[in-house]
C-alpha positions in Angstrom: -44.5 10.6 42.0 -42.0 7.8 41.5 -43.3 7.2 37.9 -42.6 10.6 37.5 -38.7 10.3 38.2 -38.6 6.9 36.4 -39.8 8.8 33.7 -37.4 12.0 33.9 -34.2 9.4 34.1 -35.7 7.3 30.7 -35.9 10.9 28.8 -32.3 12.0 30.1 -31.1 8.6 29.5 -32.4 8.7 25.7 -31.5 12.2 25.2 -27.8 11.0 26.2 -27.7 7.9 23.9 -29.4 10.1 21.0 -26.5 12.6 22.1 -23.7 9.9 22.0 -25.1 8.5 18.5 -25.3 11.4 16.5 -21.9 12.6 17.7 -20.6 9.5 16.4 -22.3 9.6 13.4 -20.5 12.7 12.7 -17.2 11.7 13.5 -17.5 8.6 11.1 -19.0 10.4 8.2 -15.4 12.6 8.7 -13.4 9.6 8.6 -15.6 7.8 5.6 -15.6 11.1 3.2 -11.3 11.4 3.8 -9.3 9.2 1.4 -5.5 10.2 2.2 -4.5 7.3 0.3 -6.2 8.0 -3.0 -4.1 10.6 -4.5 -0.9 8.6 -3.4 -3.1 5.7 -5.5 -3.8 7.9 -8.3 0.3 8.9 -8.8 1.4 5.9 -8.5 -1.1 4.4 -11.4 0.1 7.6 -13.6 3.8 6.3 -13.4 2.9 2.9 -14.1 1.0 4.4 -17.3 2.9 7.2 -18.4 6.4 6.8 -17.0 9.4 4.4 -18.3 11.1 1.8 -16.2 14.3 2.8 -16.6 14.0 7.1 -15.4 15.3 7.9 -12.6 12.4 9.1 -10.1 13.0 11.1 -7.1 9.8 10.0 -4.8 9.0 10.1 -0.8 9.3 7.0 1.1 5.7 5.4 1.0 6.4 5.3 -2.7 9.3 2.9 -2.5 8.1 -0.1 -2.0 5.2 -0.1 -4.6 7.9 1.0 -7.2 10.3 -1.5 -6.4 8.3 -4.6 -5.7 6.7 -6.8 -8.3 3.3 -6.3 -7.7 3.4 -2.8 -6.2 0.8 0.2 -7.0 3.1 1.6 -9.2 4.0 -1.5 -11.1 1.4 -4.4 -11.3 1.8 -7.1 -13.4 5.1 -5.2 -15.1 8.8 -4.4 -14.4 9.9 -2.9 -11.6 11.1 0.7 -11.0 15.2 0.5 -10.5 16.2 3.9 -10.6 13.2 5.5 -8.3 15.2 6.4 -5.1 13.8 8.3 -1.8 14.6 12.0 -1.9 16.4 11.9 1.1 19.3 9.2 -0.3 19.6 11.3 -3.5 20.6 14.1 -2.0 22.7 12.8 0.6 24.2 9.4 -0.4 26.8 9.8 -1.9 26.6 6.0 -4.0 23.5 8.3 -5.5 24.4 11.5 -5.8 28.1 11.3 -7.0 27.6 7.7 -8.4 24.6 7.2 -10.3 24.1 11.1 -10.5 27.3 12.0 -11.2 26.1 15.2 -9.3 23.9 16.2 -12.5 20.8 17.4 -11.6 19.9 16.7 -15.6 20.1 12.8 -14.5 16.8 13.0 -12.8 14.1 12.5 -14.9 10.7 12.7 -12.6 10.8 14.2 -9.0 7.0 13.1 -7.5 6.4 15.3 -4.9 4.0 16.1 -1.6 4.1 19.5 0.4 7.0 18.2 3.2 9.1 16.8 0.1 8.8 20.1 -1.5 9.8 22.2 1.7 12.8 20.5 2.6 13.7 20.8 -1.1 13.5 24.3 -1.4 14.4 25.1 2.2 17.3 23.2 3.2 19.5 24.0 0.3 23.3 22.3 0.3 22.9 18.5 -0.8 19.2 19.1 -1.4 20.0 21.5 -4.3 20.8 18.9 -6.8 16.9 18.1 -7.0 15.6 21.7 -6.3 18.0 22.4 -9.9 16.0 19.7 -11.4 12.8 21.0 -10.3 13.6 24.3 -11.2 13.9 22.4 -15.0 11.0 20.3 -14.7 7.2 20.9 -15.7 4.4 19.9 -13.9 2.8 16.8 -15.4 0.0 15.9 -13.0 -1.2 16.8 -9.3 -3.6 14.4 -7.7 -5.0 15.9 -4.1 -7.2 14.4 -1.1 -7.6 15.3 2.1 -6.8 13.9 5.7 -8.4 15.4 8.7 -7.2 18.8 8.9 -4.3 18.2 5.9 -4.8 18.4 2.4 -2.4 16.0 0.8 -0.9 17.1 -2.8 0.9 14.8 -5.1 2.8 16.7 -7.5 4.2 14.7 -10.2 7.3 16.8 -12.3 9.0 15.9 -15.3 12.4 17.6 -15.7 13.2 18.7 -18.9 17.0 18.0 -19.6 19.6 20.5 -21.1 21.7 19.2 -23.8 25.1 18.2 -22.9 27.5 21.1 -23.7 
């Protein structure tokens, strides 16, 4: 009879490791399939193709750095990106906004966008407006999308169309 219970604990304990694996096979098929990174990737590489060193780009943080340092995403081997500023410091610093801006929305040339960027744009209003004027003026150039767990990123890229000074 004990060969009997030996054998019932090898079964349970192989039916708990075949458990274990195939519950972590799962998990990192999830995490191998999800490439967060790739649309931010894919913008930045459209900028560096499409878009001029000297526009002024309204971008999220995580974009700053591979638009302002040489040999950045968004830049490679070429010339940095001056004049793309974080959202957050166009609307409410005032160096940018009544400085470089003069507070003319028609100053912005390309607002990259994700789904928080475009909320607080839309919803906060006051400072903010300045870019939601410029989006409401822009068309949409390119949108690259991945997705992240449970969130679906979505990088909108806009090119504002500018009004002729009056």
């Amino acid at each position: 009879m004990d060969w009997g219970r030996d054998l019932l604990r090898v079964f349970l304990l192989f039916a708990i490791i075949i458990a274990i694996i195939s519950y972590d096979m799962k998990q990192a098929y999830n995490y191998t399939v999800q490439r967060p990174t790739l649309a931010q990737t894919d913008a930045l590489l459209w900028i560096r193709n499409h878009v001029s060193q000297s526009s002024l780009l309204v971008i999220n943080s995580y974009f700053y750095t591979d638009l302002h340092e040489e040999g950045g995403e968004g830049v490679g081997n070429g010339a940095i990106y001056p004049y793309a500023h974080i959202y957050w410091n166009v609307a409410y610093d005032p160096e940018l906004h009544n400085g470089l801006l003069k507070n003319d929305w028609n100053r912005i040339d390309y607002i990259v966008t994700d789904p928080g960027m475009l909320n607080d744009i839309r919803s906060r209003g006051g400072a903010m407006s300045i870019i939601d004027q410029a989006l409401n003026n822009s068309v949409l150039r390119v949108e690259y999308q991945a997705q992240d767990r449970d969130q679906h990123v979505d990088i909108r890229i806009y090119q504002v169309i500018h009004k002729p000074p009056s």
